[in-house]
N, C-alpha and C positions, 0 to 999 in steps of 0.2 A: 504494500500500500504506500509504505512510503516516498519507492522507488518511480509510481506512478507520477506521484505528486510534484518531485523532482522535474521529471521530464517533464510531464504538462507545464511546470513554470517556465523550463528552459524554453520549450517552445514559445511561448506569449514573449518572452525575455526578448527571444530573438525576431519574433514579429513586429515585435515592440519596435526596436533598434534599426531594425531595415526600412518601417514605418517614419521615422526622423531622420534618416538618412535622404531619402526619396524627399521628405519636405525644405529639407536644408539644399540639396543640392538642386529642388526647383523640379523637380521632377515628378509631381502630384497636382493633381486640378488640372486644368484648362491653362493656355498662356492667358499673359496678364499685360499689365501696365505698370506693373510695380503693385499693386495691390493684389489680395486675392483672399479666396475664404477657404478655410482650412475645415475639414470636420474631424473633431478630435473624439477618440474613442471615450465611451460613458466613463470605464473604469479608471483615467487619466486623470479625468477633470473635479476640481475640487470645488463644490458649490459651499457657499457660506452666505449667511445674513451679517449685516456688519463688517468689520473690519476683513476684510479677505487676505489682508498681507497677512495675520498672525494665521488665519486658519492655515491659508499654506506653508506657512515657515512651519506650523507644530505639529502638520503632517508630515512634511519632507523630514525635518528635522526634529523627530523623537527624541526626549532628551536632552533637547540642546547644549544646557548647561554643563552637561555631564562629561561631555565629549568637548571642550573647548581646544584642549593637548592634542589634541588626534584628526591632525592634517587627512587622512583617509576617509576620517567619516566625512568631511568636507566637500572633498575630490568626487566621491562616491555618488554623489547626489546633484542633481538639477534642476531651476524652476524655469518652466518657459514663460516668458510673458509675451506678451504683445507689440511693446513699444518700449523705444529706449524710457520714457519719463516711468512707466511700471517698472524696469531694472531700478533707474536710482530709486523710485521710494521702497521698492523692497531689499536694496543693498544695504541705501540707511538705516533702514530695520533694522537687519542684522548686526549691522555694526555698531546698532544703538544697544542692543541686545550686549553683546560682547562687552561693550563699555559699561553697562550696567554691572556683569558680573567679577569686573574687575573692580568694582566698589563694596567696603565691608561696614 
């Protein structure tokens, strides 16, 4: 049973990966003009009421606090957003995050 489980992830893992590959290198939808609509898969996408930066930082980042030493859990993980102005305010999050836990 377990070993089923295994593989069924590895599969989704890897459909996952080839699925963002294809959308980075422009190779999904229709040609564009520089814009375009993406359909992202249900179990990707994080719906929240309120603040949506913390819902996705404390889904990606289980723990946060815990793991500040540990460069891999970091590496490991990725948010996609939309637009660069979504990157900085969810960068400053984090990094507000971090500065926080550097306070006793």
């Amino acid at each position: 049973m377990m070993y089923s489980f295994t593989f069924n992830h590895l599969d989704e893992t890897k459909a996952f990966d080839e699925w963002i590959v294809k959308i980075v290198d422009g190779n999904i939808g229709d040609p564009n003009d520089g814009e375009a609509e993406i359909e992202f898969l249900e179990d990707v996408v994080v719906r929240s009421i309120g603040d949506h930066i913390h819902s996705v930082v404390s889904i990606v980042y289980l723990s946060f606090e815990n793991h500040l030493d540990d460069q891999s859990y970091f590496q490991d993980k990725a948010i996609l957003v939309p637009t660069n102005e979504e990157f900085d305010a969810t960068n400053d999050y984090i990094l507000g995050l971090m500065k926080d836990e550097g306070k006793t």
